[in-house]
KEFI-269046 format. One record per residue: residue number from 1; residue in one letter; chain; x, y, z of N, C-alpha, C, O in turn. Coordinates in pm, whole numbers. Example, Ala and Ser with C-alpha at 12.3 -4.5 7.8 and 13.67 -1.06 7.14 Angstrom:
% residues 2
{1, 'a', 'A', {1319, -569, 780}, {1230, -450, 780}, {1320, -330, 780}, {1424, -332, 846}};
{2, 's', 'A', {1285, -225, 708}, {1367, -106, 714}, {1290, 3, 787}, {1341, 114, 804}};
***
This chain:
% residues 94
{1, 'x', 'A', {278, -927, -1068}, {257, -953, -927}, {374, -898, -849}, {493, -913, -874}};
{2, 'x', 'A', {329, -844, -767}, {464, -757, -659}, {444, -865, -526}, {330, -905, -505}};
{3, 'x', 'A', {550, -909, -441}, {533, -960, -341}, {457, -859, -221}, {477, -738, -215}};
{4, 'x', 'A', {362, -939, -126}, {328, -887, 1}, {410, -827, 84}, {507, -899, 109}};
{5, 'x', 'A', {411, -686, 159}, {479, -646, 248}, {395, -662, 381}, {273, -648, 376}};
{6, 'x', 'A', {451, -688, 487}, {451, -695, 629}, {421, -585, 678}, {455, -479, 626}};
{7, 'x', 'A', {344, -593, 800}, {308, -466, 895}, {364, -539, 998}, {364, -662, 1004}};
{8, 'x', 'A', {421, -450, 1094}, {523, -500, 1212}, {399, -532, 1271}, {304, -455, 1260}};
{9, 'x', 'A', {389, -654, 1340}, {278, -675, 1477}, {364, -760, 1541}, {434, -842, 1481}};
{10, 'x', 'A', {363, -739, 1695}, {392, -799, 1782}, {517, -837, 1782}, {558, -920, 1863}};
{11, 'x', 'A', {582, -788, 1703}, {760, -795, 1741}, {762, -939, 1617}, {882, -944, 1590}};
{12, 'x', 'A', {700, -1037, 1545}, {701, -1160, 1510}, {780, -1114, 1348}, {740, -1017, 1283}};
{13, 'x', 'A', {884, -1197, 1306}, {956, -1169, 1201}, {869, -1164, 1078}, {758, -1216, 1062}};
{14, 'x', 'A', {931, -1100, 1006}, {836, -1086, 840}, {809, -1180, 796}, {715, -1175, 716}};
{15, 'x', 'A', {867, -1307, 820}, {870, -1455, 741}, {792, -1549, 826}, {738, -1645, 772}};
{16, 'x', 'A', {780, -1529, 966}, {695, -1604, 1015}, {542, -1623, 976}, {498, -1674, 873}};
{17, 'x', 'A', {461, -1561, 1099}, {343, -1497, 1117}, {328, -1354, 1144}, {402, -1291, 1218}};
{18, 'x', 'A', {217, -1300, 1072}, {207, -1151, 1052}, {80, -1135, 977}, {9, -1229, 941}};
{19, 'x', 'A', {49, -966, 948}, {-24, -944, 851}, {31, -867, 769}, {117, -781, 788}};
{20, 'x', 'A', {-45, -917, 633}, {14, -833, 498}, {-15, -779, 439}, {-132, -818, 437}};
{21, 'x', 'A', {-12, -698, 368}, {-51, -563, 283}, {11, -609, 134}, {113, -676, 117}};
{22, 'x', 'A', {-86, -550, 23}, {6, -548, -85}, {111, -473, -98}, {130, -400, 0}};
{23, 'x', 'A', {189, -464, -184}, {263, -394, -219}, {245, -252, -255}, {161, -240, -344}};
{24, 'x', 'A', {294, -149, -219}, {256, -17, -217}, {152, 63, -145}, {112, 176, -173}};
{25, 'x', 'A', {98, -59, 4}, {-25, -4, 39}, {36, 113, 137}, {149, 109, 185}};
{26, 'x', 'A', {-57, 218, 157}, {-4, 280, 248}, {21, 199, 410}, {116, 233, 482}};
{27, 'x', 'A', {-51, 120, 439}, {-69, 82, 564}, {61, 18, 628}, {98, -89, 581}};
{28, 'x', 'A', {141, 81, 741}, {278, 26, 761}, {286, -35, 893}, {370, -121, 922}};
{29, 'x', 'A', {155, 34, 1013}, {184, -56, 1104}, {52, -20, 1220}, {-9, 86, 1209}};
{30, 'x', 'A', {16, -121, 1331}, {-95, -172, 1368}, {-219, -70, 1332}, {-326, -89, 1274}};
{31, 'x', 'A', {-153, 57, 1398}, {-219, 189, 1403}, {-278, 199, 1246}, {-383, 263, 1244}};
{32, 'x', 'A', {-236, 150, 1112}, {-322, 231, 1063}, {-415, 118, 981}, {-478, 138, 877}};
{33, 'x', 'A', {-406, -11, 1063}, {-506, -75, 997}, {-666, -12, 1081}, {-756, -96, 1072}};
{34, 'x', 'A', {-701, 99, 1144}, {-831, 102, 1205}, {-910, 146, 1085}, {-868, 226, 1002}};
{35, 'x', 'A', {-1007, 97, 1082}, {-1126, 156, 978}, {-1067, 64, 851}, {-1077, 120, 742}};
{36, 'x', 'A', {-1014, -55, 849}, {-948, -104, 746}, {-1008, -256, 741}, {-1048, -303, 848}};
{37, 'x', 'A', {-1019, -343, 612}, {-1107, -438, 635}, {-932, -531, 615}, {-844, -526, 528}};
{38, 'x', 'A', {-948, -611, 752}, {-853, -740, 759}, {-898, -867, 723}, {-1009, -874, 776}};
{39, 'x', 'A', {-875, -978, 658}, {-912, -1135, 646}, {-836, -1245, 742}, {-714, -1250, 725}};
{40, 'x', 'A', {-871, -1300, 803}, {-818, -1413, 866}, {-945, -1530, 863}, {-1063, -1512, 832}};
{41, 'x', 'A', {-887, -1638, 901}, {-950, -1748, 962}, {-1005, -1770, 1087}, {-922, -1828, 1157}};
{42, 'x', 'A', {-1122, -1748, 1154}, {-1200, -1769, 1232}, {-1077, -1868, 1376}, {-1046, -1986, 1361}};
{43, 'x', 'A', {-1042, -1807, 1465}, {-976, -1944, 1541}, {-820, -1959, 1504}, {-743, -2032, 1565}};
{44, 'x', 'A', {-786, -1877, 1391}, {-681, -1954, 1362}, {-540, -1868, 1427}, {-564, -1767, 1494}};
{45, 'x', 'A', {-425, -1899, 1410}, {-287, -1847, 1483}, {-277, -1683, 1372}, {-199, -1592, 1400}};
{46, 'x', 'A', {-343, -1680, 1290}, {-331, -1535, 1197}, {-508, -1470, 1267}, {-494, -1347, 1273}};
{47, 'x', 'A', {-574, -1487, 1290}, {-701, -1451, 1423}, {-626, -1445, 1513}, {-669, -1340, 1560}};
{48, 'x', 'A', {-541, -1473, 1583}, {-431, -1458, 1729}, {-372, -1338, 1694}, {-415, -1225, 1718}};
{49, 'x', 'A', {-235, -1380, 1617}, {-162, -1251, 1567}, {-270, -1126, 1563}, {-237, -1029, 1631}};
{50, 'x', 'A', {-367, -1119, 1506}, {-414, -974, 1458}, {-487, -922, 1623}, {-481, -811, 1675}};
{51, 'x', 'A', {-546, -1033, 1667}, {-574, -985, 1785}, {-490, -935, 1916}, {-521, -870, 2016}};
{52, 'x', 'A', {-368, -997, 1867}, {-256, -982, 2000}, {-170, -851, 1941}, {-135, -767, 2024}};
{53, 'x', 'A', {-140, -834, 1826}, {-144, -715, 1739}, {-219, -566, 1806}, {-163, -463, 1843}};
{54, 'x', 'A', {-334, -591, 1805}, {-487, -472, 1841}, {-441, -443, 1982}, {-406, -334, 2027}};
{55, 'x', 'A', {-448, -567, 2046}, {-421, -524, 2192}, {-308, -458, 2256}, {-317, -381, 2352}};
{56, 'x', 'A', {-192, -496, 2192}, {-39, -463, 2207}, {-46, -315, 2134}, {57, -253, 2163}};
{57, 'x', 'A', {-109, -260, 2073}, {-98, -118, 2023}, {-255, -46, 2086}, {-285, 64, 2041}};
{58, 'x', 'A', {-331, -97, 2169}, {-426, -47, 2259}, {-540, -21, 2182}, {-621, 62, 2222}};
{59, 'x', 'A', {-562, -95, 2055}, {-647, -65, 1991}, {-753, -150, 1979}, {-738, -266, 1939}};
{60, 'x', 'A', {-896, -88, 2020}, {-1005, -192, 2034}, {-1026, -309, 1899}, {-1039, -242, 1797}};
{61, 'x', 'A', {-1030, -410, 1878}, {-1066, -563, 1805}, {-1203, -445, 1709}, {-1218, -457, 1587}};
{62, 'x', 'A', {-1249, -386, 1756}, {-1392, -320, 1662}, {-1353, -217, 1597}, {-1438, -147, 1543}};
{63, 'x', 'A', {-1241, -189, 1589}, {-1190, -36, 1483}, {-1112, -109, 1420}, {-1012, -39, 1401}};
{64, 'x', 'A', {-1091, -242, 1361}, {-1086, -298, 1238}, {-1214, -394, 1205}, {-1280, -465, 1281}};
{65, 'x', 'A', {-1224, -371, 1074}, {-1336, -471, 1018}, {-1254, -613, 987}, {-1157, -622, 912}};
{66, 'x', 'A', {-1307, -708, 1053}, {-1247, -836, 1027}, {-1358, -951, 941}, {-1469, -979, 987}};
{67, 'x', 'A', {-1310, -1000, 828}, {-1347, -1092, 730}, {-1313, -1166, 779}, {-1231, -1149, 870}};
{68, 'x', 'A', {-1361, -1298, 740}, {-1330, -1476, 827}, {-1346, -1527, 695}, {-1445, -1480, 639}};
{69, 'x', 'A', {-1270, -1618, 618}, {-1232, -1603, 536}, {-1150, -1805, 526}, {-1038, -1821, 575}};
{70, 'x', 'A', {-1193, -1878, 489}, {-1075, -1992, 449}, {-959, -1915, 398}, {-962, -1796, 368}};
{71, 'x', 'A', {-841, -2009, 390}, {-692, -1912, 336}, {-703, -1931, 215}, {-612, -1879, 151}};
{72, 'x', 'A', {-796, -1999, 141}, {-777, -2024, 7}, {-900, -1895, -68}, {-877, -1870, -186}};
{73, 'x', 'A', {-1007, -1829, -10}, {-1106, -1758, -36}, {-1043, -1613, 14}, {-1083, -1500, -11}};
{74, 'x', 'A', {-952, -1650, 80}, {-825, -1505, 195}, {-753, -1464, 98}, {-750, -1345, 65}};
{75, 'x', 'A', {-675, -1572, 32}, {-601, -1541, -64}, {-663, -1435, -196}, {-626, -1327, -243}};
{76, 'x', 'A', {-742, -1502, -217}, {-821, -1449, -345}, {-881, -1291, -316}, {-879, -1196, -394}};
{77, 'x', 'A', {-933, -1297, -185}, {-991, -1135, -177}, {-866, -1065, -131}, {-876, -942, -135}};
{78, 'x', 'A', {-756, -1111, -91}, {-655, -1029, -87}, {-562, -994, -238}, {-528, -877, -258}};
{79, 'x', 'A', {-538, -1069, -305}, {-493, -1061, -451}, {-596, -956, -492}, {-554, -842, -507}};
{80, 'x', 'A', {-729, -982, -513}, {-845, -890, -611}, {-828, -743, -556}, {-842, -652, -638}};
{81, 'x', 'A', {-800, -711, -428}, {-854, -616, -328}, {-923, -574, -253}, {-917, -463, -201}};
{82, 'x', 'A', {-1027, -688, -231}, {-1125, -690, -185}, {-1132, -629, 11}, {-1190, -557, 92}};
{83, 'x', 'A', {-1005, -743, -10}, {-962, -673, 135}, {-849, -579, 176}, {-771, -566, 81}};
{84, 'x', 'A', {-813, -506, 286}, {-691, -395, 275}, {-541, -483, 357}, {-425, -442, 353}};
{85, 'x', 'A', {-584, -603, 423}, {-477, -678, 463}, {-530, -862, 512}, {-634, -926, 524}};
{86, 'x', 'A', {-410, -879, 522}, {-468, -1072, 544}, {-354, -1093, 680}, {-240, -1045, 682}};
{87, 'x', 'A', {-396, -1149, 753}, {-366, -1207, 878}, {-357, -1363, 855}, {-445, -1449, 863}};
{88, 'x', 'A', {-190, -1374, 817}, {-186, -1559, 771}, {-32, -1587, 851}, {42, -1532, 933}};
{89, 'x', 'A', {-37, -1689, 784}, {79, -1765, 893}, {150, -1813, 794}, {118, -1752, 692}};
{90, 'x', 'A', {298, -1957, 756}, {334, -1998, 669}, {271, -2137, 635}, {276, -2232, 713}};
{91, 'x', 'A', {216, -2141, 522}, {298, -2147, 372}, {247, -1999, 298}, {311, -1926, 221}};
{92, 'x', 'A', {131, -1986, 344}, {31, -1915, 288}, {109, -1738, 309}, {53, -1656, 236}};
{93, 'x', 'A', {222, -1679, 394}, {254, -1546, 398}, {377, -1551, 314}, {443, -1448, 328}};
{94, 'x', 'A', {430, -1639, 229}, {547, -1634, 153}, {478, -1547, 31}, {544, -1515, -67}};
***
């Protein structure tokens, strides 16, 4: 297991809230999650981030594919690969 790396969104520290990429993904920052499938929680402060993310880099909410996802079903399609990044908050972005 390699730890999650961070995509800069919204200025918010790596350890806070953010979205994450595995390790070695190409994807480094807002711009190249478009055409990319993200997971978050329906409502939740990682659904904020990704959306305040999109907007702050001028990029329409519909040129990413967004999964809704519990953090515990988030987790899992992000580990497998199912998805290309996860939009979480802490305990769950350590």
């Amino acid at each position: 297991y390699r730890a999650p790396q961070a995509v800069q969104t919204a200025g918010s520290p790596k350890d806070a809230l953010g979205v994450i990429v595995r390790q070695g993904s190409p994807i480094r920052s807002v711009a190249d999650l478009i055409g990319k499938t993200v997971t978050t929680t329906r409502g939740s402060i990682g659904h904020h981030i990704l959306l305040q993310a999109l907007e702050r880099a001028r990029i329409p909410a519909g040129e990413v594919k967004m999964v809704f996802l519990s953090p515990a079903d988030a987790k899992a399609a992000f580990d497998n690969g199912a998805v290309d990044a996860w939009a979480i908050w802490p305990p769950y972005i350590a």
